[in-house]
C-alpha positions as CSV (number, residue, x, y, z in Angstrom):
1,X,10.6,-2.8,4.2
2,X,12.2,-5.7,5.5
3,X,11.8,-7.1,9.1
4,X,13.3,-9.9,10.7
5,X,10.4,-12.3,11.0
6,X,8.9,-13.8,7.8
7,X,6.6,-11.2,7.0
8,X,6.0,-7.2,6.0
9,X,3.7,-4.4,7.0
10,X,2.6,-2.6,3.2
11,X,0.9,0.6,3.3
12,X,-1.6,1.5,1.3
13,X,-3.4,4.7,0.1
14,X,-5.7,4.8,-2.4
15,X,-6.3,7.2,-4.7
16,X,-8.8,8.1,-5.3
17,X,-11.2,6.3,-2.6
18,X,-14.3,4.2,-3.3
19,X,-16.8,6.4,-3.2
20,X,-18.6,7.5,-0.1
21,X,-15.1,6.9,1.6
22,X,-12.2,9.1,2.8
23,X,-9.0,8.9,1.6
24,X,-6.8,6.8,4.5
25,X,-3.7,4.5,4.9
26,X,-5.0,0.9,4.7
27,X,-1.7,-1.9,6.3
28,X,-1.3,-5.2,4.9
29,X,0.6,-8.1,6.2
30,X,2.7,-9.7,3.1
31,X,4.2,-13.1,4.5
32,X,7.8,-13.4,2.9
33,X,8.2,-17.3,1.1
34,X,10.7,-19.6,3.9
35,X,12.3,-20.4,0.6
36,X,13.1,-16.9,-0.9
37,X,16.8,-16.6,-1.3
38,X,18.0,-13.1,-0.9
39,X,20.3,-11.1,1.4
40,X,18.0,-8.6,2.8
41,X,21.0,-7.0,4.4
42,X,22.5,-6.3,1.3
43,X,18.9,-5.3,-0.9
44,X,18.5,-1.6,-2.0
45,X,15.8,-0.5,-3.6
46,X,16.8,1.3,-6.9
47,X,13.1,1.4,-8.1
48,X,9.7,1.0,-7.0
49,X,7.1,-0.4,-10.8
50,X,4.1,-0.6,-10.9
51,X,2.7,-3.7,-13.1
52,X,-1.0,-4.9,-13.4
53,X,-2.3,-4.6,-9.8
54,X,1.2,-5.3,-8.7
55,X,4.2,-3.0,-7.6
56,X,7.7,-4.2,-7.7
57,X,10.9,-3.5,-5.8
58,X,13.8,-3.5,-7.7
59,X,17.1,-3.9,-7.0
60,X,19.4,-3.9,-9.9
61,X,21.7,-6.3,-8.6
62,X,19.4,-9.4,-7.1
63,X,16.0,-8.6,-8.6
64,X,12.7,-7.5,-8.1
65,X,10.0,-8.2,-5.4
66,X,6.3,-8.0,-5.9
67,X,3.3,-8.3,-4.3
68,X,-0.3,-8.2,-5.6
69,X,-1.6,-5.1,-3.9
70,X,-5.2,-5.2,-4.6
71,X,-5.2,-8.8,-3.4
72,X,-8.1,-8.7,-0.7
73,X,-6.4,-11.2,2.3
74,X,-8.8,-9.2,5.0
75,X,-12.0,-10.4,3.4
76,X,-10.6,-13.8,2.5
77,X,-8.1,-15.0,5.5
78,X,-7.5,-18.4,3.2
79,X,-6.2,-15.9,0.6
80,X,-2.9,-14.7,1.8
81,X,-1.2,-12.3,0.1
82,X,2.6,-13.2,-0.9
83,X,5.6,-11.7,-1.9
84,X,7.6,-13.4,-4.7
85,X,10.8,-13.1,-5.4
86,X,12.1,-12.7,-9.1
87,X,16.2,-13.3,-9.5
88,X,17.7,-11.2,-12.3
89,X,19.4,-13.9,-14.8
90,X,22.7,-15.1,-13.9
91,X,24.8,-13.7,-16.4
92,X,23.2,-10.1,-15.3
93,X,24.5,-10.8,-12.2
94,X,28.3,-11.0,-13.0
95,X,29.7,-7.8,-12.0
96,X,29.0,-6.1,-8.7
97,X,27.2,-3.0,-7.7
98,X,29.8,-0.7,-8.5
99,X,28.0,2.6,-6.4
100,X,26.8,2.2,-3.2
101,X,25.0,5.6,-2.6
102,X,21.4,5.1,-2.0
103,X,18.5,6.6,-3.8
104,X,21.0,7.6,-7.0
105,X,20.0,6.5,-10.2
106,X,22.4,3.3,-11.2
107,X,24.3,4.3,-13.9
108,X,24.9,0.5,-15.1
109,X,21.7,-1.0,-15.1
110,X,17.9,-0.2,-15.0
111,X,14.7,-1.9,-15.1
112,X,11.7,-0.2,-16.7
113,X,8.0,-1.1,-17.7
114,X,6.9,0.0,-21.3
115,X,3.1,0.6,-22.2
116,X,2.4,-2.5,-23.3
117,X,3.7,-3.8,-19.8
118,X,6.7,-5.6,-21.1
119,X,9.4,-5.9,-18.3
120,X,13.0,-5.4,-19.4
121,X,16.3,-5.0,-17.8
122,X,19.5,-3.3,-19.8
123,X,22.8,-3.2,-18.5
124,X,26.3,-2.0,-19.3
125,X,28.6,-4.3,-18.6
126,X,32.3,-3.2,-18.5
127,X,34.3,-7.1,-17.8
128,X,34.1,-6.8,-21.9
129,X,36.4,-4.1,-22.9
130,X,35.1,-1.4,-23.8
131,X,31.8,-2.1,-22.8
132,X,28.4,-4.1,-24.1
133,X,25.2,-3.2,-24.0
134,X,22.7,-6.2,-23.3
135,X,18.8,-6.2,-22.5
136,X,16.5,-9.1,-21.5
137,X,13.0,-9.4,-21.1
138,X,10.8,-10.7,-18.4
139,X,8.8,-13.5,-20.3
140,X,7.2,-15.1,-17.2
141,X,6.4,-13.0,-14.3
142,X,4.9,-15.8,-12.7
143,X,8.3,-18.2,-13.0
144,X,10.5,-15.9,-13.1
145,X,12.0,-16.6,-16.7
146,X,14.2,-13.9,-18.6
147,X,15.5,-13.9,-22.3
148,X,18.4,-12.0,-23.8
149,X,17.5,-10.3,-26.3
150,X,20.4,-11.2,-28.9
151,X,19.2,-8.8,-31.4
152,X,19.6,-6.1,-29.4
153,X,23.1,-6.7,-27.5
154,X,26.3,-4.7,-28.7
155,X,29.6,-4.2,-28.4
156,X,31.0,-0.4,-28.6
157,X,31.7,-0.6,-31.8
158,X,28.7,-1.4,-33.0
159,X,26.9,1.0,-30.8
160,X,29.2,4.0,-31.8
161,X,28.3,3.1,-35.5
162,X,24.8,4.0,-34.5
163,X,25.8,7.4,-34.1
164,X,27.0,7.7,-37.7
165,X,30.5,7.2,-39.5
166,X,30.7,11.2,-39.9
167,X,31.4,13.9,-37.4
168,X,29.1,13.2,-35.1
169,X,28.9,15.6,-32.2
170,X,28.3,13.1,-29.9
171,X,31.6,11.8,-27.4
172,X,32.7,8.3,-28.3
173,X,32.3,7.7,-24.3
174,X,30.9,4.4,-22.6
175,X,27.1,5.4,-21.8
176,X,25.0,5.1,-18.8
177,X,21.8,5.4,-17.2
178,X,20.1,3.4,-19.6
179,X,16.4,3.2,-20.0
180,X,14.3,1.7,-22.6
181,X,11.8,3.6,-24.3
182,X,8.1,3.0,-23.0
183,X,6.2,3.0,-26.6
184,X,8.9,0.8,-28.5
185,X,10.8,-2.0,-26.2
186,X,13.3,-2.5,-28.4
């Protein structure tokens, strides 16, 4: 995805075509911002979202690039299409990527898209011992602003308690791959 110069090639299929059209690739030149601070040596790609007319490229531990893909920059060449950058907050970005092996789920972190096309990030962080839980939520797409959401970070503790004070079948084990569910974001 990356190149050395300041843009990208995008392929494009849709699905289905306009009509009286055959399916084909379409490719799109995406200029990369001269300010947009990331270490493409170090990006991998731990998702690929869809939002709006937009897809994202995720990586769980800088954040997410998107581009506009039904932006029309061939008809209009004074409408070119961009890719933005969108950090991950900075206390998200406090422990490193502790797997390296590409195209494995992360078992720390994820970002996922509910229905109602909320963006939200969880991750497990371990500096904490045992572990907490915390989620934010992409409030500004455009500005890139998160939010924690305080009312649902937790310790262990309070996160075992979830699973009842009984016998509970369950292993009182630090959990992973998290997602959040796509009907109810919190």
């Amino acid at each position: 995805m990356f190149s050395e110069r300041d843009e990208i090639e995008l392929y494009l299929l849709h699905n289905p075509p306009p009509a009286g059209s055959s399916m084909e690739w379409n490719v799109k030149k995406v200029q990369i911002p001269a300010d947009t601070k990331i270490n493409t040596y170090l990006w991998m790609t731990d998702a690929v979202l869809p939002i709006g007319t937009c897809l994202c490229w995720v990586d769980n531990y800088q954040g997410m690039l998107v581009v506009d893909v039904l932006a029309d920059s061939n008809s209009n060449p004074d409408h070119q299409q961009w890719l933005r950058y969108i950090p991950l907050p900075k206390k998200a970005l406090k422990c490193p990527r502790l797997y390296i092996d590409a195209g494995d789920p992360d078992p720390m972190r994820s970002i996922c898209v509910t229905d109602a096309g909320i963006i939200k990030l969880v991750c497990i962080l371990t500096k904490c011992p045992p572990f907490t839980i915390t989620t934010w939520t992409l409030d500004d797409i455009h500005g890139g602003r998160w939010t924690m959401d305080l009312s649902t970070t937790m310790g262990a503790e309070e996160f075992f308690h979830l699973l009842g004070t009984g016998h509970s079948c369950l292993p009182r084990v630090q959990p992973s791959f998290p997602l959040v569910s796509l009907v109810d974001p919190d």
